[in-house]
C-alpha positions in Angstrom: -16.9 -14.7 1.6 -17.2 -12.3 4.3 -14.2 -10.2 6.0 -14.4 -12.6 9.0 -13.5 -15.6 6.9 -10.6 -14.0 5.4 -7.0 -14.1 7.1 -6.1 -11.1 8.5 -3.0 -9.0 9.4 -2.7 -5.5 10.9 -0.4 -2.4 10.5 2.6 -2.3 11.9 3.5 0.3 14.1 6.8 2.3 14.9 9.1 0.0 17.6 11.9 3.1 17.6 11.0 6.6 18.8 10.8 8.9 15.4 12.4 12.5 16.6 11.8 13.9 12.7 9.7 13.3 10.0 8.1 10.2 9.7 8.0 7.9 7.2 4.5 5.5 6.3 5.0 2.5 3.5 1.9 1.4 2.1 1.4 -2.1 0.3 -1.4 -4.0 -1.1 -3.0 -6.5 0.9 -1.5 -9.9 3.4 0.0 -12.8 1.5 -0.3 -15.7 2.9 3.1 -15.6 5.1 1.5 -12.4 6.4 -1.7 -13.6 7.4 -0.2 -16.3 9.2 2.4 -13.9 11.5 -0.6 -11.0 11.9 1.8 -8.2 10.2 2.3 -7.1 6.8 5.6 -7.8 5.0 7.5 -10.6 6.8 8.1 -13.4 4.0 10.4 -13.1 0.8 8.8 -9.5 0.1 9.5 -8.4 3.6 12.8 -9.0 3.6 13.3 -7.8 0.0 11.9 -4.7 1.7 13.9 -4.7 4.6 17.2 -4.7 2.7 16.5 -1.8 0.0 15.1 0.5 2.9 18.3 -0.7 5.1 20.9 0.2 1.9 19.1 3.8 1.4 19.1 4.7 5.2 16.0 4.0 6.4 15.2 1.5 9.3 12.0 -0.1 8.8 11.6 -0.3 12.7 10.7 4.1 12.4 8.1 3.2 9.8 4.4 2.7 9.9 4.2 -0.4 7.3 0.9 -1.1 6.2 -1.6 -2.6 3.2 -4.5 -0.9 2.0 -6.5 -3.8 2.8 -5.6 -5.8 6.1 -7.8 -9.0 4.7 -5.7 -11.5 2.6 -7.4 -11.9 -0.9 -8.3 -15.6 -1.8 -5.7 -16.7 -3.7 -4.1 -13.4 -3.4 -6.3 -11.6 -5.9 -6.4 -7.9 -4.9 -9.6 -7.8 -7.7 -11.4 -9.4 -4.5 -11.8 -6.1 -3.5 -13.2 -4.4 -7.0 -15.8 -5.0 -9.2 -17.1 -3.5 -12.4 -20.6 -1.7 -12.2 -22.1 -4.2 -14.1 -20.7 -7.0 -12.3 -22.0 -5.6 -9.2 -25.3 -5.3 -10.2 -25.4 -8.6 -11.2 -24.1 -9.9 -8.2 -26.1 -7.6 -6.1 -23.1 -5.9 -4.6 -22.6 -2.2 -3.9 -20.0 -0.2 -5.0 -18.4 3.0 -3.6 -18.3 5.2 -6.2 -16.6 8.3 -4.2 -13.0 6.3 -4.9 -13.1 6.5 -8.7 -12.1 3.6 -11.0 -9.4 1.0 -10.1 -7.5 0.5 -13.6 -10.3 0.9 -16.2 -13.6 -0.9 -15.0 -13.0 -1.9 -11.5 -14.3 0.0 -8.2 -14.2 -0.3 -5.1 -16.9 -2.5 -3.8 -18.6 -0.5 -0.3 -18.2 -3.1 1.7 -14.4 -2.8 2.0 -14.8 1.3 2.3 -14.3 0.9 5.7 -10.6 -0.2 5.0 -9.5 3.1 3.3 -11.0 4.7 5.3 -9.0 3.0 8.6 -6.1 3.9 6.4 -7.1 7.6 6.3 -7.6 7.3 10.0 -4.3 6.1 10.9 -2.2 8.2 8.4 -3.9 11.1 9.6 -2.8 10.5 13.2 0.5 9.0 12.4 1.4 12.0 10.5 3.9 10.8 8.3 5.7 13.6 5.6 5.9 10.7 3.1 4.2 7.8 2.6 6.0 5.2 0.4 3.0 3.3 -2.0 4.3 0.1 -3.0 2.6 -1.3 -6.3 -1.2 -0.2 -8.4 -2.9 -0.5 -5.2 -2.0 1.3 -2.6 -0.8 4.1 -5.4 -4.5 3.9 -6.4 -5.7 4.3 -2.7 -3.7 7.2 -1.3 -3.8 9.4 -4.8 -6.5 8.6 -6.7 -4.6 7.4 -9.9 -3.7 4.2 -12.0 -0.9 3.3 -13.7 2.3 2.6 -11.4 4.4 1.8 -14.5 4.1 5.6 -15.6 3.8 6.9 -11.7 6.8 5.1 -10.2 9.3 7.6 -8.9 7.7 10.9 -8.9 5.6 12.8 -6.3 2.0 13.3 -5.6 -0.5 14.8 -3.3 -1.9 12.2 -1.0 -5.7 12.2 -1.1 -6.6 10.8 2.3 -4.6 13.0 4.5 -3.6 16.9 3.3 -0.3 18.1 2.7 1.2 14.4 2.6 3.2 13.1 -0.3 3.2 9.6 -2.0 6.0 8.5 -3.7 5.0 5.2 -5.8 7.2 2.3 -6.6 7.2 -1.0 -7.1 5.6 -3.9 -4.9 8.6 -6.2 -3.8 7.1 -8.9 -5.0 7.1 -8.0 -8.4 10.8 -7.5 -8.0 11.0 -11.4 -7.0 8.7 -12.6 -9.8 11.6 -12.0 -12.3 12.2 -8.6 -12.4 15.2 -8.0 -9.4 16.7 -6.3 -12.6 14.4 -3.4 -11.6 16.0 -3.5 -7.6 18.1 -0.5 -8.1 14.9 1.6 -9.3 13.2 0.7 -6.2 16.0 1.6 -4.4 16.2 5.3 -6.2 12.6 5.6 -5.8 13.3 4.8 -2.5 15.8 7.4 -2.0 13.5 9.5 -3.7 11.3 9.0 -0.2 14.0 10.2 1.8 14.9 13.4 0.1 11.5 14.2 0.2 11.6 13.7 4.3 13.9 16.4 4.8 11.3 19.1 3.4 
């Protein structure tokens, strides 16, 4: 299946002038409430979203909201995007080895480089201070490392654009698979964002 068959759904872009330091949030990839509005976070994650940023101060109309990848996945598998080496041999696929392993196996396959590297593109003239990586994914993309379980809530370098910061948390929607327990560690890691804005 090629990117033109897939659903798509763009970045959204700042509707409120930003005076300060600006803010990105990063996700994964369109679900399928996405794909069918054209922008990233509108269904039950969105508004799961909308409320934590809106109970730590932040108003998701300053923010650059994104996904790593703007294509929906079929059946919302981000492993669309990945493959193991030998997999990709087999299936005569290439695979873009300058990213570095997704989880233990998987890499990126090159014919969705052009993706992160739209996201580098973007951050780097959007200029946020802090970019907000919601779940393994974008996490992976934007620092280089796995593991959002041991990552969530602290601070790293941002590989695509110098001198920017990720703070990874959770993906909303694994808060509303069952785990809304975990709500007020988004929100702190949240917070933790914030804090991080003012320098």
């Amino acid at each position: 299946m090629t990117d033109d068959a897939l659903p798509f759904a763009d970045y959204q872009f700042p509707t409120k002038t930003v005076s300060g330091p600006r803010l990105a949030i990063v996700g994964e990839a369109p679900g399928a409430e996405e794909a069918k509005h054209g922008k990233p976070f509108v269904g039950r994650s969105g508004k799961l979203l909308d409320e934590a940023l809106a109970a730590v101060g932040i108003e998701r109309a300053e923010c650059l909201v994104a996904n790593v990848f703007r294509y929906q996945p079929p059946g919302n598998k981000v492993g669309h995007f990945f493959a193991s080496r030998a997999r990709a041999k087999k299936e005569g696929r290439i695979i873009d080895e300058r990213w570095g392993a997704f989880g233990t196996s998987d890499r990126l396959l090159a014919e969705y480089t052009a993706e992160i590297e739209h996201l580098r593109e973007t951050l780097a003239t959007y200029a946020p201070r802090v970019i907000v990586a919601l779940g393994r994914t974008p996490t992976w993309a934007l620092t280089g490392e796995n593991g959002i379980l041991s990552l969530r809530g602290t601070v790293l370098p941002c590989r695509l654009v110098e001198g920017v910061e990720v703070v990874p948390t959770f993906h909303p929607s694994y808060l509303l698979r069952g785990q809304l327990v975990d709500l007020p560690v988004f929100q702190a890691d949240l917070r933790l964002a914030v804090s991080r804005m003012a320098g």
